[in-house]
N, C-alpha and C positions, 0 to 999 in steps of 0.2 A: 356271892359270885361262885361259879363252876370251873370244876376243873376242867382243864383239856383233855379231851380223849388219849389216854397213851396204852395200845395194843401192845399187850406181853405176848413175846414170841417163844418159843423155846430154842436154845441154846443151837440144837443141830436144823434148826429152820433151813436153813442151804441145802440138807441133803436128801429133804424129801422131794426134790424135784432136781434131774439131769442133767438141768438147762444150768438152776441155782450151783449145783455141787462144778459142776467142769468152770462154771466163770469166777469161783470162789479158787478152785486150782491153778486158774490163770493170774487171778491177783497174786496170791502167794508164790507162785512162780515167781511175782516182781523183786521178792525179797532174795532170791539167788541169781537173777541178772546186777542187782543195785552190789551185791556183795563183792561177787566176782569183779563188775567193772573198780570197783575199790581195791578189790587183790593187786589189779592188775596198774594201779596208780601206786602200790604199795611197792610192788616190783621192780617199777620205773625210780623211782627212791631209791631202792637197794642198789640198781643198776647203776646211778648218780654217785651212790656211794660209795663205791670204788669194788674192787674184787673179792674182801673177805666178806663185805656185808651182801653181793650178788652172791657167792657161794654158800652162805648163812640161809639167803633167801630160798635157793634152790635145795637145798637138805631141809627145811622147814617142807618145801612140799614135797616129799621124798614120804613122809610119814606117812601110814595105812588111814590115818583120819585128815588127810590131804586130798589121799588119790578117792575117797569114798565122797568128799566133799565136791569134787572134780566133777564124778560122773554125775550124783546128782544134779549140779550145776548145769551141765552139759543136756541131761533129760528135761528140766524144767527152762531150760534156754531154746530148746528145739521146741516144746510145748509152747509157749509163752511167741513163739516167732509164727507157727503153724496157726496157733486163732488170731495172731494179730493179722496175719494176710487174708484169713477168711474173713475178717471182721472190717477191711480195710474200704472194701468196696460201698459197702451200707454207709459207713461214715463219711466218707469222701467220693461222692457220687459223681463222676464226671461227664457233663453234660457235653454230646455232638450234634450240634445242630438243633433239631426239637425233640431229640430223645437222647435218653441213658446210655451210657455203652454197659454191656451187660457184666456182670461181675467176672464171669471166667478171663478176660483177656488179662484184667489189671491182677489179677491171680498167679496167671499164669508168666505174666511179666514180673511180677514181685520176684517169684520161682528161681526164673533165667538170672535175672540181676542176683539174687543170692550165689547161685551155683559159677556163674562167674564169676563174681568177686570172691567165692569161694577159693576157686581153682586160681587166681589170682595172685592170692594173699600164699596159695602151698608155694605157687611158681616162686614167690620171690623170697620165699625161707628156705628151700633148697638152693637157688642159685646163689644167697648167700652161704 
């Protein structure tokens, strides 16, 4: 009996091609969305747990390997959001009538809903 064909790739296979390296950046990106939404159930705990451990919580991200951890989060959060709305239209194709509506609207409406719920979410942590 024969084996099955198994094609050895090399290791940086993703980065000979654009397409491969930018949607390899976009998976890894997942790993500082899943972290953060964890930080931020971690905080909700501290929060639960009364004032010294909210205060604990809040000097913990105070440190220089907190705030460096922040922005990368924040770059690979706005990456990770930017190809999932260009990505969103190809996958969830919505049919009007007997034809597609073209990708820019549901784009451009992802956009509007971000930037409102944006400005949304500032409005009500200032007014509190």
């Amino acid at each position: 009996m024969s084996q099955s064909y198994k094609p050895v790739f090399p290791k940086t296979w993703w980065l000979q091609s654009a397409f491969y390296t930018r949607y390899m950046i976009r998976e890894a990106s997942s790993f500082f969305v899943a972290t953060y939404s964890a930080l931020l159930i971690i905080g909700l705990w501290r929060l639960n747990d009364g004032p010294q451990a909210w205060d604990g919580f809040l000097h913990a991200l105070q440190s220089p390997f907190a705030v460096l951890y922040h922005l990368l989060a924040l770059l690979f959060t706005l990456y990770h959001t930017v190809t999932w709305f260009a990505v969103t239209p190809r996958t969830m194709p919505v049919l009007v009538g007997d034809d597609f509506l073209p990708a820019a609207p549901i784009v451009i409406a992802q956009y509007v809903a971000w930037v409102v719920l944006s400005l949304g979410m500032i409005a009500v942590t200032v007014w509190l």
